[in-house]
C-alpha positions as CSV (number, residue, x, y, z in Angstrom):
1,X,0.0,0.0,0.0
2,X,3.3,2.5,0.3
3,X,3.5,2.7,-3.3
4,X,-0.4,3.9,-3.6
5,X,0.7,6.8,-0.9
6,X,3.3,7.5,-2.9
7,X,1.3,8.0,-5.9
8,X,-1.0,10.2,-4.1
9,X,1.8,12.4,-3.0
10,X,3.2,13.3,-6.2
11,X,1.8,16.9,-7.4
12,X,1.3,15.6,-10.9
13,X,0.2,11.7,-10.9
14,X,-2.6,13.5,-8.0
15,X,-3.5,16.6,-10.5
16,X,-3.8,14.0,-13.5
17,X,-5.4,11.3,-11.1
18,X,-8.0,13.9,-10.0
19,X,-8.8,14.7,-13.3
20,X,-9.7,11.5,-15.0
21,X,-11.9,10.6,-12.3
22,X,-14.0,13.8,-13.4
23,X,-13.7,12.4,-16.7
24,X,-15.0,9.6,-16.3
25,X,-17.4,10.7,-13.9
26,X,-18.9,13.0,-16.4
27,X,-19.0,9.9,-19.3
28,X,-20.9,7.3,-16.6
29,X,-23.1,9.9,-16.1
30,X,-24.2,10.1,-19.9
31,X,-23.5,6.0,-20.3
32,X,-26.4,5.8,-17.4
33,X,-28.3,8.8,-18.8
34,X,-28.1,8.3,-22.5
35,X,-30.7,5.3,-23.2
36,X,-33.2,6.7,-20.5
37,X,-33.4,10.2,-22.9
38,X,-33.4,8.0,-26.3
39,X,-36.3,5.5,-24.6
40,X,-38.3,8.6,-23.1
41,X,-38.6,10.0,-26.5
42,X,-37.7,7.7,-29.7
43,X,-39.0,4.7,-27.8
44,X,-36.3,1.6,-26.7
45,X,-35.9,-0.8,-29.4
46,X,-33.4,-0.5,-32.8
47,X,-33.2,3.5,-32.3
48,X,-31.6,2.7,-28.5
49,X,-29.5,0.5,-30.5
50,X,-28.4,3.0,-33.1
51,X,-27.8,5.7,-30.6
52,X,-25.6,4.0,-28.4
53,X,-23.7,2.3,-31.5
54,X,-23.0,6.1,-32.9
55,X,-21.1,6.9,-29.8
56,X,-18.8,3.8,-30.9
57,X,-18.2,3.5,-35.0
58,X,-16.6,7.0,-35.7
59,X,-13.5,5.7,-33.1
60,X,-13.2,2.7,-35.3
61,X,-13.3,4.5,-38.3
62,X,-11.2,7.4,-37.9
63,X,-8.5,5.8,-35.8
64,X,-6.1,7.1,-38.4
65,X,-6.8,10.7,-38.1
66,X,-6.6,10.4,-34.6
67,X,-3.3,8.9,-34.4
68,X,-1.9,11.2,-36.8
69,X,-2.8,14.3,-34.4
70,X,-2.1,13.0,-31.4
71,X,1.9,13.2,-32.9
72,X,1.6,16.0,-34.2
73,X,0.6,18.5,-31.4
74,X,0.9,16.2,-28.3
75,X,-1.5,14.2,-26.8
76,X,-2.1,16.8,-24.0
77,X,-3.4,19.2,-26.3
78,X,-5.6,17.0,-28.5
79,X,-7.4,15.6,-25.3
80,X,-8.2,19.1,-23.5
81,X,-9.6,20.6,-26.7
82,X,-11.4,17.3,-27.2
83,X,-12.7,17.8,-23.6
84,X,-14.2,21.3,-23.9
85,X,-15.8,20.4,-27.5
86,X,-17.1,16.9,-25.6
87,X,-18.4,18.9,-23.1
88,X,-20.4,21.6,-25.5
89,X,-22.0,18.7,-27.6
90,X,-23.1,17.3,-24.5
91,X,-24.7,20.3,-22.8
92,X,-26.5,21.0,-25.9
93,X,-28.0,17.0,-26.1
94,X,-31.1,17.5,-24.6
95,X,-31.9,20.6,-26.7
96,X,-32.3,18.4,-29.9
97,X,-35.6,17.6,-30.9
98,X,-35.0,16.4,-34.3
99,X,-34.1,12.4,-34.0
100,X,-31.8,13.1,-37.2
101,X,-29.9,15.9,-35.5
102,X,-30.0,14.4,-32.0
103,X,-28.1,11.1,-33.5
104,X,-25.7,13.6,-35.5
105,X,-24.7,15.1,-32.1
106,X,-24.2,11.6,-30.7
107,X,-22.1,10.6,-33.7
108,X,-20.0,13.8,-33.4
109,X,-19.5,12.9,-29.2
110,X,-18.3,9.6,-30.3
111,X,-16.1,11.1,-33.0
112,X,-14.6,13.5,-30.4
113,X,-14.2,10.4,-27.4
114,X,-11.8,9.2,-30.1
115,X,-9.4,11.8,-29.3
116,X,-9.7,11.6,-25.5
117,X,-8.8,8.4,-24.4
118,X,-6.1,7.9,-26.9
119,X,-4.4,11.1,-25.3
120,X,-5.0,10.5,-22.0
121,X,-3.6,6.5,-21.9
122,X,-0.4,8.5,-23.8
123,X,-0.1,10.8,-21.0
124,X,-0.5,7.9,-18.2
125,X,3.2,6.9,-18.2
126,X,4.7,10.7,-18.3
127,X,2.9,11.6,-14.8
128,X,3.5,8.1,-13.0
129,X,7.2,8.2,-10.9
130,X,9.5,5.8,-12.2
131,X,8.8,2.2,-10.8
132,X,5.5,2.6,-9.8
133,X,4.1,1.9,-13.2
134,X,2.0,-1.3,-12.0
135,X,0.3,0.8,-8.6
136,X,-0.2,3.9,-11.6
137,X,-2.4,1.1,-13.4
138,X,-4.1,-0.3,-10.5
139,X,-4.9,3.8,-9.7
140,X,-6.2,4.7,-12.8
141,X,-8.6,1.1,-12.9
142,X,-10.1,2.9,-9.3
143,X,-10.8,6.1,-11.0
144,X,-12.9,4.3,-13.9
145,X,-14.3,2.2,-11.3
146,X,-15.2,4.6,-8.5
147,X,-16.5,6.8,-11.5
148,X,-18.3,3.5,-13.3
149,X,-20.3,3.4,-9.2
150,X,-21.1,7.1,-8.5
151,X,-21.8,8.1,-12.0
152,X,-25.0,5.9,-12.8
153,X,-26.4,6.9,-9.2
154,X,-25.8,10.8,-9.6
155,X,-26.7,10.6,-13.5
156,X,-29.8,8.7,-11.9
157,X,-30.7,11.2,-9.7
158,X,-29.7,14.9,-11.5
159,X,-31.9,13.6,-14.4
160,X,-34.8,13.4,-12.2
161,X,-34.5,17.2,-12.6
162,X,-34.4,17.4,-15.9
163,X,-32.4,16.3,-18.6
164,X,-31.1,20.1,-19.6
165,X,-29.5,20.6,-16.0
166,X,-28.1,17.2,-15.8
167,X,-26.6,16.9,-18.8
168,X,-25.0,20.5,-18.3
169,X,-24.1,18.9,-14.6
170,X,-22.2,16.1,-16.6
171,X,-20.7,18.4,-19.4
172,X,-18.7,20.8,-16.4
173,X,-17.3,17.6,-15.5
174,X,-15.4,17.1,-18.7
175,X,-14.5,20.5,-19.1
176,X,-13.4,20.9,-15.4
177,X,-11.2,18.2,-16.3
178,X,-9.8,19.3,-19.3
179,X,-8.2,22.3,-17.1
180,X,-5.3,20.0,-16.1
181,X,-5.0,17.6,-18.9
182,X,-4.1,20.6,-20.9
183,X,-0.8,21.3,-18.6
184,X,0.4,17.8,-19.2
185,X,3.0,16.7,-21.6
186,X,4.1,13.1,-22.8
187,X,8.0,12.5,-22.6
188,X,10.0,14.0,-25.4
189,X,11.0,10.8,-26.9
190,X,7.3,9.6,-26.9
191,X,6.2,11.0,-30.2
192,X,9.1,10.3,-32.0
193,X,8.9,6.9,-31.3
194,X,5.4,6.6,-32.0
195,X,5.9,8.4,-35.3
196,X,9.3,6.1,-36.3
197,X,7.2,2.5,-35.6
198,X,3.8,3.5,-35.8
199,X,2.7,0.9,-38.9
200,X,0.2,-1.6,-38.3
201,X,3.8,-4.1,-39.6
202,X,5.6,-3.8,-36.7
203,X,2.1,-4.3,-35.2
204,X,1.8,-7.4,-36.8
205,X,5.2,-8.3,-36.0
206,X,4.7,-7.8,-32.2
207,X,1.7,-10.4,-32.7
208,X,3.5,-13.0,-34.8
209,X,6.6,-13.0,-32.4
210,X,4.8,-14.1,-28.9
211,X,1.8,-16.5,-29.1
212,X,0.1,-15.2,-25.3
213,X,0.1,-11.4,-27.1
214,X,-2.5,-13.5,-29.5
215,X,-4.3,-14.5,-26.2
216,X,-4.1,-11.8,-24.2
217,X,-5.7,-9.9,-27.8
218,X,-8.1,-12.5,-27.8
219,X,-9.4,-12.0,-24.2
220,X,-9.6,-8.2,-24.7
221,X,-11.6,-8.6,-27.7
222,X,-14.2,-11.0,-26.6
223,X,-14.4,-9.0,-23.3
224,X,-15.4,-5.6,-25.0
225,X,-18.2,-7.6,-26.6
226,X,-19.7,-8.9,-23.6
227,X,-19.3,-5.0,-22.4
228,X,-20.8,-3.8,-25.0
229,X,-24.0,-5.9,-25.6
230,X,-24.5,-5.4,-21.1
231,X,-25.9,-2.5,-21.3
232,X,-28.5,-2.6,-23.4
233,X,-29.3,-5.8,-21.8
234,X,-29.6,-4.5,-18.5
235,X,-31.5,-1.7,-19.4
236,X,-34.3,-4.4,-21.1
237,X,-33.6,-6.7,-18.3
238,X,-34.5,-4.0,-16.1
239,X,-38.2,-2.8,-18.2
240,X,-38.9,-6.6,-18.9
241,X,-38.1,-9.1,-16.1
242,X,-38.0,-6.6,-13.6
243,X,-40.9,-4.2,-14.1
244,X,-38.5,-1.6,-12.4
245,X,-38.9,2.2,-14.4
246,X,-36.5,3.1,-17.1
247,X,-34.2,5.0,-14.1
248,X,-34.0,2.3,-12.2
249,X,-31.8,0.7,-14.2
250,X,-29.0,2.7,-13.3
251,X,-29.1,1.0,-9.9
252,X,-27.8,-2.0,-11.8
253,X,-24.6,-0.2,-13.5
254,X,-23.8,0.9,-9.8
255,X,-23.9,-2.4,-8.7
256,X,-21.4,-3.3,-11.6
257,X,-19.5,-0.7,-10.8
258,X,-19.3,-1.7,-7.2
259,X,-18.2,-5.0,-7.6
260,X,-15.3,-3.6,-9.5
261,X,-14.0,-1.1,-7.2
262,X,-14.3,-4.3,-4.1
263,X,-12.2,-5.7,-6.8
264,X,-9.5,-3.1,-7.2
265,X,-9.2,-3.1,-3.3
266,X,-8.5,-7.2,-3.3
267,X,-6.2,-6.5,-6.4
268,X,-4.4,-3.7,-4.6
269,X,-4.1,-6.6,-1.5
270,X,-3.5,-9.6,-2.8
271,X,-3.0,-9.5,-6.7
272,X,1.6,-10.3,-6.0
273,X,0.0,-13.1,-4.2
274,X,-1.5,-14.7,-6.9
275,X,1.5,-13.7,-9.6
276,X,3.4,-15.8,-6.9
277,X,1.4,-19.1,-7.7
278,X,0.7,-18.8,-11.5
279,X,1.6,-16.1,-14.2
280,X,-0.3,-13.3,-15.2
281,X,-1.3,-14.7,-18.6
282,X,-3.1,-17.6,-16.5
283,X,-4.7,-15.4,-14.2
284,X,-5.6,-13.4,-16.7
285,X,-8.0,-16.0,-18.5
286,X,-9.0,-17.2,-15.5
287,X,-10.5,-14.7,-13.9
288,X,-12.0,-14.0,-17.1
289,X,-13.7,-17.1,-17.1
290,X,-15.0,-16.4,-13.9
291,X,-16.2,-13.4,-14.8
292,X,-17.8,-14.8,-17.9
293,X,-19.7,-17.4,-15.5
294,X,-21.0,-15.0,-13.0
295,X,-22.1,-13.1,-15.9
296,X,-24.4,-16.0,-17.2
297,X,-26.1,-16.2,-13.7
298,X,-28.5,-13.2,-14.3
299,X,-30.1,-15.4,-17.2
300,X,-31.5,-16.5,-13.4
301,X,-32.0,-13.4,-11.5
302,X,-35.5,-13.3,-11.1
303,X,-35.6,-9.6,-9.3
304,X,-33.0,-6.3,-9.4
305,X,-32.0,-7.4,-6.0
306,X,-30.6,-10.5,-7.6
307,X,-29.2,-8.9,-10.8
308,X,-27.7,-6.6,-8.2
309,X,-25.9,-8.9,-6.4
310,X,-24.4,-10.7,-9.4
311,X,-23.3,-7.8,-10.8
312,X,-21.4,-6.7,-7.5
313,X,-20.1,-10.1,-8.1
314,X,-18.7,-10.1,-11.3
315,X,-17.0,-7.1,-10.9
316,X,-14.4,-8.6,-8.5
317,X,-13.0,-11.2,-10.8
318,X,-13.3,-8.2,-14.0
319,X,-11.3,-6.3,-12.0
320,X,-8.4,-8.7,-11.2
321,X,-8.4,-9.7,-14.6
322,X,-7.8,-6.1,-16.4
323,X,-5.0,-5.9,-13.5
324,X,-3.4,-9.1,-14.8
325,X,-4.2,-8.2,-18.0
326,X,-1.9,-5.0,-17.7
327,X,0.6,-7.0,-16.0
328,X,1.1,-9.7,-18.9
329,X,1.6,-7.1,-21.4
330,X,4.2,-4.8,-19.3
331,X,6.1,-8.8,-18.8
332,X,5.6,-9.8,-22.5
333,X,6.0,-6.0,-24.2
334,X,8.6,-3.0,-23.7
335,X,7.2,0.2,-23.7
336,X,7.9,1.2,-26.9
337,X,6.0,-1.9,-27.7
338,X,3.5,-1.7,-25.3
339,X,2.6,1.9,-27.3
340,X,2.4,0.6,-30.8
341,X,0.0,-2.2,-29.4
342,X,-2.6,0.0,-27.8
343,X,-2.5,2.4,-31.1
344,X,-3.8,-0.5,-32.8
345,X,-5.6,-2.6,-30.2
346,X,-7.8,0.3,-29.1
347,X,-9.9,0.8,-32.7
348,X,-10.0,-3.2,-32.7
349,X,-11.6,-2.7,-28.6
350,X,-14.2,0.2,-29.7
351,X,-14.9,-2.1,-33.0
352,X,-15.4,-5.2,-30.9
353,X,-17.9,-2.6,-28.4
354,X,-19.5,-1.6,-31.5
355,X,-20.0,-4.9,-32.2
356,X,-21.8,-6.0,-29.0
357,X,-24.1,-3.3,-29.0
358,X,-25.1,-3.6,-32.2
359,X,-25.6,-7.9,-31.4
360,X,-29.0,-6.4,-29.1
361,X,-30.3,-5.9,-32.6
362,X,-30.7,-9.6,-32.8
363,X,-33.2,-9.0,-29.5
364,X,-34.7,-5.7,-31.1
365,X,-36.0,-7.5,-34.1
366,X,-37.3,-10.2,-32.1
367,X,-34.6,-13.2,-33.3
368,X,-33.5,-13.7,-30.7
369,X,-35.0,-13.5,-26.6
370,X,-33.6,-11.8,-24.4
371,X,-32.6,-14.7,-22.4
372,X,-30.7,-16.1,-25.6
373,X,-29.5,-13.3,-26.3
374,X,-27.8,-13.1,-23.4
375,X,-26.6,-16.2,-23.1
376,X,-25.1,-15.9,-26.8
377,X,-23.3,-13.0,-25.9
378,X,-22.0,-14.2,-22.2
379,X,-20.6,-17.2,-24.3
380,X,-18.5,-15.3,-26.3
381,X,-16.4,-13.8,-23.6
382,X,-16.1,-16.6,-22.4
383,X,-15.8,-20.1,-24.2
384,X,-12.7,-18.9,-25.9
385,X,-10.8,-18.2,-22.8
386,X,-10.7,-21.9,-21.9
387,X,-8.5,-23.3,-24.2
388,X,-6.3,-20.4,-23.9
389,X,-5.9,-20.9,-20.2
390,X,-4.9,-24.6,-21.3
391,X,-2.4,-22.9,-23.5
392,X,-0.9,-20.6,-20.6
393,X,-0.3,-23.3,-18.2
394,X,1.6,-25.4,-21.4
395,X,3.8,-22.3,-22.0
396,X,4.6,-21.7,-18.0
397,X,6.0,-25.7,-18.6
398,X,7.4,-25.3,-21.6
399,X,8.3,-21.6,-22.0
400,X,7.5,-20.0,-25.2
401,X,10.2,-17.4,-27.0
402,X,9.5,-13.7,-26.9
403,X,10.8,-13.2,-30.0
C-alpha cells in the first residue's frame, strides 16, 4: 500500500489522477443517462441501438486521423480541446428535438471520445514516478471504477430534474477536467517513437513474435463484446423481467461498478499473491472465465435485487483480470511496444464494443429472446478463454520465446 501513498503524494500523478476521475465521472453519467433520454422520447428498441452504437463506430473509423494528431501537437493538447468540445456537444444534447440531429450530435461525441482516451492513456506513463508503473495502473482502474459506481447513481438522480441541467451537470465535469490535462505533456521521446514504428507491420510483428500477445488480444476482444451488448441488456432486463422504471436501471450499473471497485481493493491486496502461484497470462483468462460465468447467472435473477448482487459479483474477478491483464503485457512487451499495441488494439476494442451493441439488434428485431440473447453474448467472452488458459499453463512448462 506505500507505493499507492506515494502515488498520491506526487503533485502531478494526484492533478492527473483527479482529473480523470471527473472524466470519467462525467462519461458514466451520460452511459447511465443516455438510453433513458433516447427511450423517453424515440421509444427503446433498434433507435436505442443506433444511438448508443454512434457513440462507438466514428472511433473505429477514424482511428487514423486520430493517431496522426495526437503526434503532431501532443497528446495533451488533443485531449483538452477534445474535452471542452465533448463537453459543449453534450450540454446542448437534450436541446435536440430532431431524432436526425440528435443522432448527429451523438455521432459527433463519439467522433470527439476518439481523441480523449487515446491522449490520456499517452499521458498515463509521463505523470506516473519511475517504478511505480503497476500501482499507476491499478490507480487509474479505481478512478474508472469509482466513477463506473457514482456516476449511474448521480446521473440517476440529477436527471430526475431534468435532462437540460443534468446533462450540463455532466458536461462541467469534462470540461473541469480538461483544465489539467491541458498542462500535461508526454515525454519527449514519446512522439518520435510513435511516429518512427507506428505501422500496423511492426504491429503485426509484435503479434507474430509471442503466441500469449495472440491470447491476451483475444481475451480483450471477446471482453469488450460482452461490455458492449451489457448495457443494453440490462437496461431491457431491467423494463422486462423486472418491471422496475426506465431510471432504475441505473441501480444495476452501480452495482457493476461496485463490484469492480471491491475488486481493485482485493487486487491492490492480494493481486503479487497470486503472480506468486501462477503467471499473469493464466490469471488473466481465468479470472476471465470467472467473470464470464458470474455473468451468465442473471439469465437466473428473477428480481433487481438478484441482478444486483451478481453484478457486485462479477465485478471482483473483471477487476483482477484487467490488473493481470496490464501485467502480462508490461512482462511480455517494452514500452515502446507496449505503445504501438494499444494504437492498434484500441480501434480493434471500440470495433469489438460496437460490435456488441449492435448484437441487441438480434433481440430488437425479435430473433433472438432476451434470455438467448444473453446467453449468446456471455458465451462469447467466455468459451474462448478456456482453451487459452490450457495454453498458458503449457507455456509456463514449456516456456515460449519472446521473439
Amino acid at each position: 500500500m506505500n507505493d499507492y501513498r506515494a502515488l498520491l503524494r506526487a503533485p502531478r500523478f494526484r492533478a492527473f489522477w483527479l482529473a480523470l476521475l471527473a472524466a470519467n465521472l462525467g462519461s458514466w453519467c451520460v452511459i447511465a443517462t443516455l438510453p433513458i433520454l433516447v427511450a423517453q422520447r424515440y421509444g427503446a428498441g433498434m433507435v436505442l441501438v443506433l444511438s448508443l452504437g454512434l457513440r462507438i463506430v466514428p472511433k473505429v473509423l477514424l482511428a487514423p486521423l486520430a493517431g496522426g494528431l495526437l503526434r503532431r501537437f501532443g497528446p495533451a493538447r488533443v485531449a483538452s480541446s477534445a474535452m471542452v468540445a465533448m463537453a459543449v456537444l453534450t450540454a446542448g444534447l437534450p436541446w435536440c428535438d430532431n431524432l436526425i440531429l440528435f443522432q448527429a450530435v451523438i455521432g459527433a461525441i463519439g467522433t470527439i471520445d476518439l481523441f480523449i482516451n487515446p491522449g490520456l492513456l499517452a499521458l498515463r506513463g509521463a505523470v506516473t514516478p519511475a517504478g511505480l508503473s503497476m500501482a499507476g495502473n491499478t490507480m487509474f482502474s479505481v478512478a474508472d471504477r469509482a466513477a463506473k459506481v457514482a456516476g449511474p447513481a448521480l446521473g440517476g438522480v440529477l436527471v430526475l430534474a431534468g435532462f437540460a441541467p443534468a446533462f450540463a451537470v455532466f458536461a462541467a465535469m469534462t470540461a473541469l477536467a480538461a483544465i489539467p490535462i491541458a498542462r500535461f505533456s508526454a515525454p519527449p521521446d514519446a512522439r518520435a517513437a510513435d511516429a518512427r514504428s507506428g505501422s500496423l507491420t511492426g504491429f503485426v510483428r509484435i503479434i507474430r513474435a509471442d503466441r500469449q500477445i495472440v491470447g491476451l488480444l483475444i481475451a480483450s476482444v471477446t471482453y469488450m463484446v460482452m461490455l458492449g451488448g451489457l448495457r443494453p441488456f440490462l437496461f431491457w432486463a431491467n423494463r422486462d423481467w423486472f418491471g422496475a422504471s426506465d431510471t432504475a436501471w441505473t441501480g444495476l450499473l452501480v452495482a457493476q461498478g461496485a463490484g469492480a471497485l471491491i475488486g481493485a481493493v482485493v487486487s491492490a491486496l492480494f493481486v503479487g499473491r497470486f503472480l506468486r502461484g501462477m503467471s499473469a497470462y493464466t490469471l488473466t483468462m481465468l479470472t476471465g472465465i470467472m467473470e464470464g460465468a458470474v455473468h451468465l447467472l442473471l439469465l437466473f435473477a428473477q428480481n433487481s435485487a438478484q441482478a444486483i448482487l451478481i453484478l457486485a459479483l462479477a465485478g471482483i474477478p473483471e477487476i483482477i483480470s484487467t490488473s493481470a491483464w496490464f501485467t502480462a503485457m508490461q512482462e511480455r512487451l517494452a514500452p515502446a511496444q507496449q505503445a504501438l499495441f494499444f494504437t492498434f488494439a484500441a480501434p480493434m476494442w471500440d470495433l469489438f464494443f460496437a460490435l456488441g451493441i449492435a448484437s441487441a439488434g438480434l433481440h430488437a428485431r425479435g430473433v433472438l429472446s432476451l434470455s438467448s440473447y444473453w446467453a449468446l453474448v456471455s458465451l462469447i467472452a467466455t468459451v474462448p478463454l478456456i482453451p487459452l488458459l490450457g495454453r498458458g499453463a503449457a507455456a509456463s512448462r514449456a516456456g515460449w520465446p519472446r521473439d
